[in-house]
C-alpha positions in Angstrom: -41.6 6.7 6.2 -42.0 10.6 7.1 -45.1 12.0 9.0 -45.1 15.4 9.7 -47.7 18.6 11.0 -47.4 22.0 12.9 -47.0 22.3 16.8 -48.0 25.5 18.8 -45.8 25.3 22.3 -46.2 27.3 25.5 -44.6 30.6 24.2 -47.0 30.4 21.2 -44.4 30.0 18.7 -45.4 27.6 15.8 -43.2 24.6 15.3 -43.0 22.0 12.0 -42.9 18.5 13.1 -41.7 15.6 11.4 -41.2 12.3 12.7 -38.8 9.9 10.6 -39.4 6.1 10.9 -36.8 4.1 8.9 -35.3 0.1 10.2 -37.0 0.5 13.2 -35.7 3.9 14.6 -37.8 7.0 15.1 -36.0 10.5 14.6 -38.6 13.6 15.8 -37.1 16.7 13.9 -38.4 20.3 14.3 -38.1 23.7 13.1 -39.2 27.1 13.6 -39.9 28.9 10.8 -38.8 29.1 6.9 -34.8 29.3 6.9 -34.0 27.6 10.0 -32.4 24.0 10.2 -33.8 20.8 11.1 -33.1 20.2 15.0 -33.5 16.4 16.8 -35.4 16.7 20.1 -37.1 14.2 22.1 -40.7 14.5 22.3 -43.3 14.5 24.6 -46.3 12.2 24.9 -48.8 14.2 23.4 -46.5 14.2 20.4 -46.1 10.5 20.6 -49.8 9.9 20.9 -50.1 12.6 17.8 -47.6 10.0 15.6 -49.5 6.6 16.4 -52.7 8.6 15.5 -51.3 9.6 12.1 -50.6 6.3 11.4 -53.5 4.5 11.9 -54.7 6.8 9.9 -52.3 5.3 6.6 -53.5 1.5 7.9 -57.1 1.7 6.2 -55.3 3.0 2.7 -52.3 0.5 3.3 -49.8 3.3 3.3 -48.3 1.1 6.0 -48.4 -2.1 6.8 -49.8 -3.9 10.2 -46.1 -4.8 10.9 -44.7 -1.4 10.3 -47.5 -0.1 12.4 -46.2 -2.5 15.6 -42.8 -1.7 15.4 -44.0 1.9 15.7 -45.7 1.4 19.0 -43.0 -0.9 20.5 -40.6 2.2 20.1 -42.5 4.4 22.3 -40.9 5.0 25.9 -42.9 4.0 28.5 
């Protein structure tokens, strides 16, 4: 399952976001702009907080299930 959305850090330099969750491992990916690669990073709370929100978002329209949605949480750091 892939979530993704646009990130504006300090420098105000837009970043694309995606967040891969696949066996219960989550990947955070980013680029800046067009015809750059993909780099792994480890994100910050506001991004985590930014993931969980997207999906509870898909749990109304069962684009995920209750399950998928816990295993999610239980990966975030503390």
């Amino acid at each position: 399952m892939e979530f993704g959305w646009w990130a504006k850090d300090d420098d105000g330099r837009k970043w694309q976001i995606s967040a891969r969750f696949h066996g219960g491992n989550v990947v955070f990916s980013r680029k800046h702009g067009r015809h750059t690669s993909w780099e792994d990073y480890e994100p910050v709370d506001a991004e985590w907080d930014r993931l969980l929100a997207e999906a509870e978002r898909r749990l109304p329209r069962r684009l995920m299930s209750q399950k998928q949605f816990n295993q999610l949480k239980a990966q975030r750091p503390l």
